[in-house]
N, C-alpha and C positions, 0 to 999 in steps of 0.2 A: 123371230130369231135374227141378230143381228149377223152376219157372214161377211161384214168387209175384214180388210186388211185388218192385222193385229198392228197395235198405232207402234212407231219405233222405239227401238230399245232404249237409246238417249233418252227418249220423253220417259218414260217409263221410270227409269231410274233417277233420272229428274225428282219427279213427284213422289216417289220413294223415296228421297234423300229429304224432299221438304217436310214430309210425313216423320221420320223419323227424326228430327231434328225437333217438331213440336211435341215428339214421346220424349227426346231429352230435357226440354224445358219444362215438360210436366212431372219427369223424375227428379228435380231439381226441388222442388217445394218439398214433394212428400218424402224424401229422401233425408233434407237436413233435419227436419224436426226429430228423426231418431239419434239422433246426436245433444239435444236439450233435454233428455229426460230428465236429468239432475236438474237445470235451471226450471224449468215448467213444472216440476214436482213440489219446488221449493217458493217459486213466486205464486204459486196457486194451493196449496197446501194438501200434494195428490198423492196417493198414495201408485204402486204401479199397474192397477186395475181400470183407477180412474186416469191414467196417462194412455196405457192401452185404448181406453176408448174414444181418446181422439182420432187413434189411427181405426181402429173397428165400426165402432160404432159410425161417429161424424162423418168420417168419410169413407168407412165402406160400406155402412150401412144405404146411405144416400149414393153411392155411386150405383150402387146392385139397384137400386128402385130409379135411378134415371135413363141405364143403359137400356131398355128395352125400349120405352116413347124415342130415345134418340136413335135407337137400331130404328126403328117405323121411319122416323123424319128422313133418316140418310138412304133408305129403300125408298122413298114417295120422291126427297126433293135433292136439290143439286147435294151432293157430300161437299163438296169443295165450302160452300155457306156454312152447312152444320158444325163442319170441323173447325172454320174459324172464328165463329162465332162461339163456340166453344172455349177455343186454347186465350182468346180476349176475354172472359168471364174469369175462367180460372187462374189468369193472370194479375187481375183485378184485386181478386178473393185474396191469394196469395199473400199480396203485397199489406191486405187490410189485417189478414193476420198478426200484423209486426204493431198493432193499435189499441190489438185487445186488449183493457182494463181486467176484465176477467176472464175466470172459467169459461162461464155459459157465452160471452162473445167470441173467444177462439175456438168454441165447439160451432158457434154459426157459421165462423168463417171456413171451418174445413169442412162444413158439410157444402157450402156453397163451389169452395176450389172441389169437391167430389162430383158436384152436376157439371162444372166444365171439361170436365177431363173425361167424363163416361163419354162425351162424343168421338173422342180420338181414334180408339181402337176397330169400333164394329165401323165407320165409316170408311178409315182406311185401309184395311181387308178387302172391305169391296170393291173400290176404288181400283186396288193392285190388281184382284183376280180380271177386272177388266182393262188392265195395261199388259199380262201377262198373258199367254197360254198356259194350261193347265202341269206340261211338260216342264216349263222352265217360271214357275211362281213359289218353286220352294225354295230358289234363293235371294228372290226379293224379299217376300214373305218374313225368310231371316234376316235380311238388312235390315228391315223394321222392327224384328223384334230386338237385332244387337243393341238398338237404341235405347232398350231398357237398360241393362248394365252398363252401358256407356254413359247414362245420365246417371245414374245410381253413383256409379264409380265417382265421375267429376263432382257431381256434387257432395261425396263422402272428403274428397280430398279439399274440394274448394270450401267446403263449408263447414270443416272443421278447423281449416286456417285462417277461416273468418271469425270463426269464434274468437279462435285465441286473441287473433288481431285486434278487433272491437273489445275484449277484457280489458284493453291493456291503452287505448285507441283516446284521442283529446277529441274524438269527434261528439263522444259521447259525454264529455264535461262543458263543450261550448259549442255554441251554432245554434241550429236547426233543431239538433236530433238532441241536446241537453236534455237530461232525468230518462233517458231510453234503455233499456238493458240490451244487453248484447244480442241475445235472441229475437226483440225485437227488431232491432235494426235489420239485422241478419234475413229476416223472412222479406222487408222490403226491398231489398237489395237481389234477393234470387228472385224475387218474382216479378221485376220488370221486362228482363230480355224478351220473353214469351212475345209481350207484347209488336215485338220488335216482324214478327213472321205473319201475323194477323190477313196485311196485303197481299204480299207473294202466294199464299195460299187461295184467297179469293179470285185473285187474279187467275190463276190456274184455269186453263180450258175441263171441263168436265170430261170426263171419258165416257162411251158411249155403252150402255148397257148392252152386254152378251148373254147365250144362253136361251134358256127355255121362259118365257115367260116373262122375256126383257122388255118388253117393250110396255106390260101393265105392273104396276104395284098391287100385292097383295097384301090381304087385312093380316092381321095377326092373328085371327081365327085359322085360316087358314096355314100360316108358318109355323101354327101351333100342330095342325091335322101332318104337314107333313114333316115335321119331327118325329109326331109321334107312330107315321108309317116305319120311320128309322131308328124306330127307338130301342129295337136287340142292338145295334153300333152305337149311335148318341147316347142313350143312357148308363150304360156302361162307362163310356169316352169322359163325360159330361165328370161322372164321379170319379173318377180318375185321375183326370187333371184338375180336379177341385183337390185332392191330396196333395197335388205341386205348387201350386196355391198355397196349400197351408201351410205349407213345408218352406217357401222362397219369402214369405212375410214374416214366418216366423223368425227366421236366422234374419231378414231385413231391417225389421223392426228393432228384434233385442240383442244382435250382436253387439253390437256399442255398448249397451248395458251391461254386459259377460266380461266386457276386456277392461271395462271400469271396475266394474265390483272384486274380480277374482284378478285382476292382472295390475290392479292399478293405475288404467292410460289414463291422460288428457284427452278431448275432443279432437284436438293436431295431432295424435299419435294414433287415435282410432280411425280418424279419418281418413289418414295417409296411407294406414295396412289396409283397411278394408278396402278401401276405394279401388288401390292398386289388384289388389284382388279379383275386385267387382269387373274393371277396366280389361283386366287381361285375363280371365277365367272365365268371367261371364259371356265376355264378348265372342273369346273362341268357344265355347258349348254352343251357343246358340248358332254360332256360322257352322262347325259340325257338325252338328244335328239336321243343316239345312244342306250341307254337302253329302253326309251319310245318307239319308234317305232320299235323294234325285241318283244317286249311284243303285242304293237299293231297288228304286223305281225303275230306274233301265235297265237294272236285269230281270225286272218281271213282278216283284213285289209286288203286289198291290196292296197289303198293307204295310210300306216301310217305314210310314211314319209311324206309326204305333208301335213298330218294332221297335227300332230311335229311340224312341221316346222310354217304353219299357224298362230297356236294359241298359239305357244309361240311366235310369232314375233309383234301380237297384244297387249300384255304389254309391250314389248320394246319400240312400239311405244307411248303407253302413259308415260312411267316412262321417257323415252331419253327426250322427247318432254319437262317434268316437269325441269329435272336435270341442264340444264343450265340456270334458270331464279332463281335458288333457292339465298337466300340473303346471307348464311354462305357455306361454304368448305365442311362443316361437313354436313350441309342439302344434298348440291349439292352430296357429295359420299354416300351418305345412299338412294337414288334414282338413282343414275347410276352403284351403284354395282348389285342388281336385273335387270336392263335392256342392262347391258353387258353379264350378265346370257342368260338372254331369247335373245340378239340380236348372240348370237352363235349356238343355235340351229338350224336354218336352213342349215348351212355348210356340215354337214354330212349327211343331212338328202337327200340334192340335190346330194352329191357325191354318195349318195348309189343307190338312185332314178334312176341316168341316166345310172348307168351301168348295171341295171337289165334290163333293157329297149331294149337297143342296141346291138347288135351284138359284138362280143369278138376283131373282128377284126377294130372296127369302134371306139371300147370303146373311147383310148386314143384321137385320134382325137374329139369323139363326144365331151369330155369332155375340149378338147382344146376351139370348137370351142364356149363349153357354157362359159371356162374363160376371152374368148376372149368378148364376148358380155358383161358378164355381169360386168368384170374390165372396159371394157369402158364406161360403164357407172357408174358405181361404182367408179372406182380411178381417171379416167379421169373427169370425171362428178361434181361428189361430193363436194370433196373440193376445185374445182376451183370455186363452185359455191357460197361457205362459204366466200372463199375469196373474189370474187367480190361483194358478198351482203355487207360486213364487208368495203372493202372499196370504193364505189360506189354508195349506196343503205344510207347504216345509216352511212357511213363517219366519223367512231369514233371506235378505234380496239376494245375499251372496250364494245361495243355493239355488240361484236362476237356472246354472250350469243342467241342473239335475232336470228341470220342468223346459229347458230344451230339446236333450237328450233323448225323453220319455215323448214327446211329442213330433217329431222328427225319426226316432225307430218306431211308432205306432203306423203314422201317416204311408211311408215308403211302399211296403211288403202291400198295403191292400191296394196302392194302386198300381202294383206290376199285378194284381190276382184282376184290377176289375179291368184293364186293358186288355189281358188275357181274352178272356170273353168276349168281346166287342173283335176280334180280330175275323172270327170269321163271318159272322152279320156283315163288318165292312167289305173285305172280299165281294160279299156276293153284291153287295150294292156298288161297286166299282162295274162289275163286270154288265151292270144296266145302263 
């Protein structure tokens, strides 16, 4: 067990800012592509089951089956290598996306941008809980995750004035990029920056493993034996925020498509309301949620992430559930800016939750294998299911509104019912 000093705060947030900064360049890629349904529907001749599963399939099916070898790699070898060897792949991938001739090439390239990106999260998790104490890791913890919606956001807003831009753009009738569609262009141009963090990341000193059992890596035999010691809290936990998952991809994915079909936007008109949303809604749930429960935790909680997480995810499910049936634009985002608020708070609350929990040497994997669970049913799940309801079910895109609604008030209520449960199994495992 390692007992020196906790390294200083400045480092700490330091590597939490570098950390969160390659979560926004990797929300940068998968982000804009919900913004092209219309053009990748229509250049590939898709209908929105088979656009769905670029985001599902391609890459959440391949991120869930790489996050677990790369949880292992980031438990055995340096994280600081894993993570930037990573966010340089998926960068790569990105940019090759903007090349694809076809279908089945841009389904290659977003399964490959899904294997760089599954090293980000269970890497830097671990990384954190050993720059933090356990006391004050649930608001780096949420720095890192503000990074989602902060990249989400900028790139709704940047990457829907790219679109318009490049429609309209001489870049695309001469030069280089001549006979390129806007979408094309578009993906090579989000997906250089990434590249840009690769060194600073490497460069980084490794933080020094804490904890029980720091000093050896264990198999994933093993990570697997003590999950499943915790599994009255994990399994309950696990399925519960695979609900938030299903619930934050699906409004992710198809809201762009809701404000098209039923409201009429442009790519610049969707990009700029949602973004803005994503930017200042997202950002505060998720810094609340890491403020509320360090408040809850010093006065005794010891389940207050769960708490967090719970009862704010109970109005996301009524306001989401509200938001796509609304009759005006303006209705519709004055309801799904409060419920992109509350539908963020569970993200950190789960991230802090499972690493107090687990073993130091188990962390990264443990938290691999909760991404793994709960992406696949979350990205995998989710909006293939929007999509099949939308075209299968009610047989008309513009009734997407209704195969949101129904998937978003299903989701909610059972995952306030399976955190329920898991509340006091955690307890008693806090209290060891």
């Amino acid at each position: 067990m390692n007992t020196a000093p906790w390294p200083a705060t400045t480092r700490g947030y330091l590597v939490a800012t570098l950390l969160g900064l390659a979560s926004v360049a990797s929300q940068f890629d998968r982000t804009v592509i919900n913004l092209m349904v219309a053009p990748l529907k229509a250049a590939f001749a898709l209908n929105d089951t088979a656009f769905s599963a670029l985001q599902s399939l391609a890459f959440g099916a391949f991120y869930v089956c790489a996050c677990v070898p790369l949880g292992y790699l980031a438990d055995r070898f340096q994280r600081r290598i894993v993570v930037g060897t990573g966010i340089g792949l998926f960068s790569l991938l990105a940019m090759a996306s903007g090349l694809a001739r076809s279908y089945a090439q841009l389904f290659l390239t977003r399964i490959g941008v899904a294997v760089g990106e599954a090293s980000l999260t269970p890497a830097a998790l671990s990384m954190l809980s050993d720059l933090f104490p356990p006391e004050r890791l649930g608001r780096p913890v949420s720095a890192f995750f503000i990074s989602a919606p902060v990249g989400q956001g900028l790139a709704f807003i940047a990457g829907g004035s790219l679109l318009q831009w490049l429609s309209t753009s001489t870049l695309l009738t001469s030069g280089p990029f001549t006979g390129f569609a806007p979408w094309q262009l578009a993906f090579i141009i989000i997906g250089f920056p990434a590249l840009l963090l690769v060194p600073f990341l490497i460069l980084q000193r490794e933080p020094a493993r804490r904890g029980a059992a720091g000093a050896a890596s264990l198999p994933l035999r093993e990570v697997a034996s003590i999950i499943w010691e915790r599994r009255a809290a994990l399994v309950p936990m696990f399925a519960g925020f695979a609900m938030v998952n299903l619930v934050s991809y699906t409004f992710f994915i198809w809201t762009p498509a809701l404000f098209e079909r039923s409201y009429g936007w442009n790519a610049g008109q969707i990009g700029l309301s949602f973004g803005l949303i994503l930017l200042i809604a997202g950002t505060g749930g998720v810094y609340f949620a890491g403020w509320i429960s360090d408040r809850l935790s010093g006065r005794g909680h010891l389940d207050a992430h769960l708490i967090a997480a719970a009862f704010g995810f109970v109005g996301c499910g009524v306001l989401g559930t509200l938001a796509p049936l609304m009759p005006s634009a303006r209705a519709a985002q004055l309801l799904l800016a409060p419920a992109i608020f509350l539908s963020m708070m569970p993200y950190p609350c789960a991230g802090t939750a499972i690493q107090i929990i687990v073993p130091n040497r188990a962390r990264a994997q443990a938290t691999a294998i909760y991404i793994t669970l709960t992406t696949l049913v979350g990205l995998v799940l989710g909006p293939l299911l929007v999509g099949m309801m939308t075209d299968y079910v009610f047989r008309n895109p513009k009734d997407i509104c209704y195969s949101l609604a129904l998937v978003v008030g299903t989701a909610a209520p059972l995952m306030f019912m399976l955190l329920a449960l898991a509340r006091r199994p955690y307890r008693a495992l806090r209290t060891t």
